[in-house]
N, C-alpha and C positions, 0 to 999 in steps of 0.2 A: 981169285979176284971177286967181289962182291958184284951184283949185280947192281946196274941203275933202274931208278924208276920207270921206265920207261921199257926195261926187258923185263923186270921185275911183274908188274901194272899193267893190266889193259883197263882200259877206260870204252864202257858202251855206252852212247847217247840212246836217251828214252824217248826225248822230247819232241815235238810237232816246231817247225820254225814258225814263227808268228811273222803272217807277212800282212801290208795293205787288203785290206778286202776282202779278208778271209773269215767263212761262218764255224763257227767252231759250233753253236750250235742255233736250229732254225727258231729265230724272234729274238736275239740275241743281236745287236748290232756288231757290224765286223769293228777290225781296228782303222783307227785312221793313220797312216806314218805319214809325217811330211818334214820339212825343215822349218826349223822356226829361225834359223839364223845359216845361211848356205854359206861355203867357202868366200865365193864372190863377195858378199855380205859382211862376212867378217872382218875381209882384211882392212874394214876403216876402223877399224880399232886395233889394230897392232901396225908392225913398222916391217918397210921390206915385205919378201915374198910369204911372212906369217899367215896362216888364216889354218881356220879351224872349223871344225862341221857342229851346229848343236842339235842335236832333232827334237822333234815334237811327235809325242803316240796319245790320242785318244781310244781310249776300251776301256768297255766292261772286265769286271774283274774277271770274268769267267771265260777266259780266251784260252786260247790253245793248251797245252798243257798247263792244269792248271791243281794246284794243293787246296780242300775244301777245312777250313780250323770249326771250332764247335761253335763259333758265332753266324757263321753262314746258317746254322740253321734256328740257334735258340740266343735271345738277346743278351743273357745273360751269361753265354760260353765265353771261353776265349777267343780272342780275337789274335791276327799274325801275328801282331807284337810280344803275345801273351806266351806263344807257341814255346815250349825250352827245345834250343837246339838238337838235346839229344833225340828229341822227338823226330827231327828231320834231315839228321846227318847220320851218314856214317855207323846207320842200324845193317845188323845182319839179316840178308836176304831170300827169301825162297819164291820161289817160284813155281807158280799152280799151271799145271797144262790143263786146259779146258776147250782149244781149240779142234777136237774129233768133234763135239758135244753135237748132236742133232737136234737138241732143245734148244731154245734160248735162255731160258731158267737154270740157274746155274745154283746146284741143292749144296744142302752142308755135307751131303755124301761126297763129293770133292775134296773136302779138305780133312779127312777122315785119314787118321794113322800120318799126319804130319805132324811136327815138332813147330809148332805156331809161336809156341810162348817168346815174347820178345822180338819179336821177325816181322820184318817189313812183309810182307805175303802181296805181291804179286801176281794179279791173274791173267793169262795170255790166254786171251780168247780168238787173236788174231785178228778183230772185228778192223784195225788199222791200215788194210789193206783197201780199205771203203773211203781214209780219210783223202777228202779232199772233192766227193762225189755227190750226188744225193744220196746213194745207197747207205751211205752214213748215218742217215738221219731216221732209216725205217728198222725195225725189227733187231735192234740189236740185243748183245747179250747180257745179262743182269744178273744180280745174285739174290737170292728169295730172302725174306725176312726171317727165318730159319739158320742161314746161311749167316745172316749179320750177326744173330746171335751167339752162333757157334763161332764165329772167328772173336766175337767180345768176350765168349766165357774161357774161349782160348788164349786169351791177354796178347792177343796181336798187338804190335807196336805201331802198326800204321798197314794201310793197306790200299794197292794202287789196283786199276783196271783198264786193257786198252780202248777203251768201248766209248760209247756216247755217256753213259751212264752208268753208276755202280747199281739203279734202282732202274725198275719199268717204269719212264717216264709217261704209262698210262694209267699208272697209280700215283693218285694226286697225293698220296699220304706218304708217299716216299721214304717205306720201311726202313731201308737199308741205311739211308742219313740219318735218320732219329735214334736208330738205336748204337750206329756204330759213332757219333759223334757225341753221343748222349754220354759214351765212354769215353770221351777227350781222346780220342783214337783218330787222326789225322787221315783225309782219303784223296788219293790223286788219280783224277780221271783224265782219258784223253793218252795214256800212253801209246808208246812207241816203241817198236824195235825189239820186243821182248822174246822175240826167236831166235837171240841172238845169246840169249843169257844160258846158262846153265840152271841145274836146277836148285842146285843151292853153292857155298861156296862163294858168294861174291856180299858186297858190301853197297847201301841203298842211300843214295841221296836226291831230297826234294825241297829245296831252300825257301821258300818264298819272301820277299821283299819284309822288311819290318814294318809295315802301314798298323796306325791303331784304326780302331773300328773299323777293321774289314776283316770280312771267313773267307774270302778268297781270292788269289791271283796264282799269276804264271809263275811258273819255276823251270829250272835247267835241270829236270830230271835223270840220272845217271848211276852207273853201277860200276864199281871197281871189282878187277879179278885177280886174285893174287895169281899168276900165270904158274908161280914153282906147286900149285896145290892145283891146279886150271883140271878142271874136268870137260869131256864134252856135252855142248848142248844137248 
């Protein structure tokens, strides 16, 4: 008997939920959710016990989990719209341990003797255990401009981090976006969950909305595991 998807497939969430009020990061406005048309509301336009909920979200692109395109940072990159799917689904996986690290600087000695080429690469730094805290917002982990190049000349297909940032947001030149976006190389920060993953072996998806002129929004970041090949984390 063939297996179903479902015994087949594990499915791991990455992503942070986006609630009201929540800083993803500090000078950033939270989101706003509210109802723009509430059950009560509705049912004067339908017939019978009909009604339906519509909401309303105001936010900055740069909320919770979210996918950075090459327009985010140069005017003339692509924008979501621009992004080809393959770029954002259903690329093969790896995943970087970096969470012993005692540095916050995270070198291209990391990613040394790994098969990059094509791979979503993944770095678990753990910093996600912070979100939700202020501790979030100080000293987190980043990868050196060294680092961005070595994973560009490595032809990385996209690369996520769970941290506040892929850069030291006390470097206003913010190495690691210029050079890894400069490559049309897609970066999602803000992850989740990533101790959940194995180390390679699984399949990377990070959708974002098709909006023209916008480098950034939220995505349902996730990873499938084919279970009959499943290694342990």
């Amino acid at each position: 008997m063939e297996p179903t998807n479902s015994e087949q497939y594990r499915f791991i969430d990455l992503s942070h939920t986006i609630e009201h009020g929540m800083i993803t990061y500090k000078g950033l406005p939270a989101p706003l959710i509210c109802d723009y048309w509430s059950r009560a509301q509705s049912k004067q336009f339908y017939t019978g016990d009909t009604e339906f909920h519509i909401g309303k979200i105001e936010m900055v692109a740069n909320t919770g989990t979210y996918l950075d395109s090459p327009f985010h940072r140069y005017e003339d990159g692509m924008d979501l719209s621009q992004l080809p799917l393959l770029s954002l689904a259903n690329l093969e996986g790896i995943l970087v341990q970096t969470s012993n690290n005692t540095k916050r600087e995270i070198s291209h000695e990391a990613f040394q003797g790994i098969d990059i080429n094509g791979k979503a690469v993944l770095i678990h730094t753990g910093w996600d255990r912070y979100w939700g805290t202020d501790d979030y917002f100080v000293g987190h982990p980043y990868i050196t401009k060294e680092a961005a190049r070595f994973l560009v000349d490595s032809r990385a297909a996209l690369i996520g981090i769970d941290s506040l940032n892929i850069d030291d947001t006390d470097d206003g030149h913010r190495p690691a976006h210029t050079i890894i976006l400069d490559a049309n190389i897609p970066i999602v920060e803000h992850l989740c969950g990533l101790e959940d993953l194995p180390n390679d072996g699984f399949n990377f998806f990070a959708v974002p909305a098709k909006v023209k002129g916008f480098g950034s929004f939220p995505v349902r970041a996730f990873a499938i595991i084919n279970q009959l090949n499943d290694k342990d984390p």
